[in-house]
N, C-alpha and C positions, 0 to 999 in steps of 0.2 A: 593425389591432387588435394589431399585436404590443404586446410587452410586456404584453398585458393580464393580468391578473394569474387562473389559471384553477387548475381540480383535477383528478385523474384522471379523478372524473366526467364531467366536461366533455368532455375528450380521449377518454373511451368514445361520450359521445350521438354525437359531431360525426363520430366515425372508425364508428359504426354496429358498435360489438361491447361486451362490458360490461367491469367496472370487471377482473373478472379474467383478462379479455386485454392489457389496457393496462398492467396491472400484471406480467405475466411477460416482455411487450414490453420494459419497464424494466427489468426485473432479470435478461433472459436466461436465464429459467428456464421450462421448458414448453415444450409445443409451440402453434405457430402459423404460418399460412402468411405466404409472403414479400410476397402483396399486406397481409394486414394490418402487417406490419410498415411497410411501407412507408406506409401512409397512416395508424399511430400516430405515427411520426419524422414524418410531414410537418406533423402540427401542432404537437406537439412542439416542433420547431425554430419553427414560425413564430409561436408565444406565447411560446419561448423559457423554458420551463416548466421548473424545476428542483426535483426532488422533496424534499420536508421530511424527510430524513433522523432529526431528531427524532422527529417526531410517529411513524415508523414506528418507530423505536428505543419509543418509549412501547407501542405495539401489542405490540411483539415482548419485552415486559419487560426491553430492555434497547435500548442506541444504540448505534451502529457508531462512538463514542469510546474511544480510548484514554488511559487515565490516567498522568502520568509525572510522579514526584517527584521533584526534585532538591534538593542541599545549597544551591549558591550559584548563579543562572542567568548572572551578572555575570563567572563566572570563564570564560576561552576555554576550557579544557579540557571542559568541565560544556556549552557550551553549543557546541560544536563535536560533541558527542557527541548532544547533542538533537536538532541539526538530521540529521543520520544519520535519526537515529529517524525524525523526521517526515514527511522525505523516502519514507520506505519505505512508512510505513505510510500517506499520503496516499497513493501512488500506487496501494494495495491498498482503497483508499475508508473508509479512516479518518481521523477527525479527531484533534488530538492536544492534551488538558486537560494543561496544566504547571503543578503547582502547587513553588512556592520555599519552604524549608522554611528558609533561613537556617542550616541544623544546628542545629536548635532540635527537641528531643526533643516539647516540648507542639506546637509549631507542624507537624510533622509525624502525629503524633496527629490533629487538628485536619483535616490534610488527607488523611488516611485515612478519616474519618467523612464526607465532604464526596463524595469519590471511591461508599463504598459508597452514598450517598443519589442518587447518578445513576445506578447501575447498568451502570455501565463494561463493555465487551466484554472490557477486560484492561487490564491493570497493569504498566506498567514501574519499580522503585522503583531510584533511583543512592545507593550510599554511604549508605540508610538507615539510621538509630538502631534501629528496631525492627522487628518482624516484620507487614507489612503487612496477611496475613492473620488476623490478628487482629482485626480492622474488618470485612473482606471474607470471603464466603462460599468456603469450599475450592473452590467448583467453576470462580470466575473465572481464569482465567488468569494468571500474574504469573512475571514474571523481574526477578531481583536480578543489578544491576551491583555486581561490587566489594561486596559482601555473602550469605556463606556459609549455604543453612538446610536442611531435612532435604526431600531428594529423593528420599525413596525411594518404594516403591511406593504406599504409602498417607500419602502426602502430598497428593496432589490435584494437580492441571496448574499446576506450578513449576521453573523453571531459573535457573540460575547461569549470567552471566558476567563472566569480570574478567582483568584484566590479573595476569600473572606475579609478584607483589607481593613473594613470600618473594624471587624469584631479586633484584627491582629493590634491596631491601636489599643481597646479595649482592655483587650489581655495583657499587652506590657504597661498599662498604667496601675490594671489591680497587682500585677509581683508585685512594682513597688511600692503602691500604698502600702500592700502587706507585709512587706520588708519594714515600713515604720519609717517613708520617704516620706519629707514634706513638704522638700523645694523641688522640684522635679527641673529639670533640663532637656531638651531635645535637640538630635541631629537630625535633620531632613537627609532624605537621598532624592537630589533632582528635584526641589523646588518644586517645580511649574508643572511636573509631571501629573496627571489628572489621579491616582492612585495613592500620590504622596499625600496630596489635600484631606484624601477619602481616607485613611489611615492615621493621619494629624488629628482630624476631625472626630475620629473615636477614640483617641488618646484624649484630647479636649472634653469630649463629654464626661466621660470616666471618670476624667478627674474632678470636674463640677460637680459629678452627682455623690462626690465625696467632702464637697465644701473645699477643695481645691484649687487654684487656678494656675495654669502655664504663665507666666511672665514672660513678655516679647522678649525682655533683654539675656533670655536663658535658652533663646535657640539660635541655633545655626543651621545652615542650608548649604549640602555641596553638590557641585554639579556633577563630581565622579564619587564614583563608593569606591574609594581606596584605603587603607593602612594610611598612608602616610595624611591624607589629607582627613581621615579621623583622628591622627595624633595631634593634627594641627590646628582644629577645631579645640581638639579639647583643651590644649595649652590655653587656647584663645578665652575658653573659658573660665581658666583658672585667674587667668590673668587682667581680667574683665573686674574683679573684685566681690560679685555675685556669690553668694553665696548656697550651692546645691550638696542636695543631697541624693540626688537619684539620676538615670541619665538612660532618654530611650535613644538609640541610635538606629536608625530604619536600616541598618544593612550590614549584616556581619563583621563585613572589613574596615567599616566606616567605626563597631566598635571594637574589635582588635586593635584599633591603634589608638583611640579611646581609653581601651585598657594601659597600653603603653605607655602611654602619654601619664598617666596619674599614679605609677608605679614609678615611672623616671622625679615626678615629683614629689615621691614621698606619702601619696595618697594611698590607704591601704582599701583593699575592696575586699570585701563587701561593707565591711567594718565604717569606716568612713563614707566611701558612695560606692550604690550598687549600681551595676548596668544592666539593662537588656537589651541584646541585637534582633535581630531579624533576619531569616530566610535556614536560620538553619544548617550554614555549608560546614563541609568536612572539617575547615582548621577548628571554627567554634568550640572543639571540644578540646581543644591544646592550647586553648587563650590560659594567662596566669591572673585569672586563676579560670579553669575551665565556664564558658559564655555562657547564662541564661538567656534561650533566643524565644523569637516564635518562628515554629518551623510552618515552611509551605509544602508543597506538595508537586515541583516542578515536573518529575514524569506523569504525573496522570495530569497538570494542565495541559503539558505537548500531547499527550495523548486523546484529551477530550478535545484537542485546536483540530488536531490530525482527522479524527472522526468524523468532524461535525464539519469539517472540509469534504472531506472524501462524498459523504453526503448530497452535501449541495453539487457537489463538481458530478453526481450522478443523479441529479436531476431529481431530490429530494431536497427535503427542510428537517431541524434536527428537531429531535421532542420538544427543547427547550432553546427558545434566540438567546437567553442569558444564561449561563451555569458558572455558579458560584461551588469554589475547591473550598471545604475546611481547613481552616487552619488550626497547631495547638501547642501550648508555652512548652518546653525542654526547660526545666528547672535543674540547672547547676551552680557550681559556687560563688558566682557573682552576686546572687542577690542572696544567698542563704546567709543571713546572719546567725550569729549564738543563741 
């Protein structure tokens, strides 16, 4: 009879004790002797009976899912940091609801309302538009990746974590001064995004406290971090009549087509304009000429999102409502001049 298909009920008549011994047999909770235990697991195992996590999430007003929102699941950074997550929290007996919001301000909305209507044990939201709780009841659980909100005491069970974003500005403004850049140029990723600003904004000091300054007419802003739409930027640039010598671009693929883009025009790199990208993915190191980024750290953010979830969802607070990942430059042949 295995595999027949059976319910706790069942596994009580046939094991001769009731539904709520069979039930604390399964969830390790309570007391009961080792012969019952023992001949719970032995039918258990030999119908191979795996218990509806749903339907008891419905009992308990809520399900042992976790809800995680992301910008783009497509890009490795975004989904190198997800599987972190899920790793964690599957191994802690959660499941893990991903909803792709494309950085689409409605389309996240959308799956904020989607997330409160199942009742989620907790919330991981990445690089959000908006304030998540706003959909969801203060008492769920939720940590923001790389998204700033009020932690304080009477916030309700919320944490911050994110990668060093002001210092990763920082660091791609000294390669290029020290490359012997003097016009500097910048690609934003996501504008309006609270992260991009805080990132901008350490590129901007940097380069002041070097007697430098960003010129508005030397930056661009895109709403997706693609290749294509970094080659088209940078055409834009060229073609602007501006005169650069250096170019930070916030997102790897934003300068792989960067790269493309001033190689198709005759532009030599490092030699003529150096780049530095951001985040560090895999192609970076097969750009022509190989990308100086600044690398982040996306399995240990998933992984400190995961932690400092699990936490709160067991009715603690994490040592810290804010933690800040290290970031640090990968120095290759883009900005290495002669």
């Amino acid at each position: 009879m295995a595999g027949t298909r059976i319910t706790v009920k069942d596994i009580a008549q046939m094991a001769g004790v009731s539904v709520a011994t069979v039930s604390r047999v399964i969830n390790q909770n309570g007391r009961f002797s080792a012969e019952t235990e023992r001949r719970v697991r032995k039918i258990i195992e030999e119908y191979d009976y795996q218990p509806n996590q749903l339907a008891k999430g419905l009992r308990q007003r809520h399900n042992s899912a976790v809800g995680i929102i992301v910008p783009n699941i497509a890009n490795e950074f975004f989904s190198s940091m997800i599987l972190a997550m899920q790793t964690m929290l599957f191994e802690s007996g959660y499941a893990s609801m991903i909803y792709n919001t494309n950085a689409s301000l409605d389309l996240e909305r959308q799956c904020q309302a989607l997330l409160a209507a199942q009742s989620v044990s907790g919330v991981i939201a990445v690089n959000s538009l908006d304030d998540v709780r706003s959909a969801l009841k203060r008492s769920v659980p939720t940590v923001y990746v790389d998204r700033f909100v009020n932690v304080g005491a009477n916030a309700g069970k919320v944490a911050c974590i994110s990668s060093d974003n002001e210092r990763s500005g920082r660091l791609a403004a000294r390669e290029l001064l020290s490359g012997g850049c003097v016009s500097l140029a910048l690609i934003q990723a996501r504008e309006n995004s609270p992260i991009t600003k805080i990132r901008t904004q350490g590129f901007v000091d940097e380069l002041r406290a070097a007697g430098v300054e960003l010129r508005p007419e030397l930056v661009r802003s895109s709403a997706v971090t693609s290749f294509d739409r970094g080659y088209e930027l940078l055409c834009d640039l060229i073609d602007s009549g501006h005169k650069f010598d250096g170019v930070f671009c916030q997102a790897d693929w934003l300068a792989m087509g960067a790269l493309e883009a001033l190689r198709g025009r005759g532009v030599s790199v490092p030699a003529d304009v150096c780049i530095v990208g951001h985040d560090d993915i895999s192609i970076a190191r097969f750009g022509r000429p190989p990308l100086t980024t600044i690398r982040q750290e996306p399995h240990i953010l998933g992984e400190k999102a995961a932690n400092a979830l699990l936490g709160m969802m067991n009715g603690g607070m994490p040592d810290q409502l804010v933690t800040y990942v290290p970031v640090e430059i990968v120095r290759r042949e883009s900005t290495q001049r002669a």
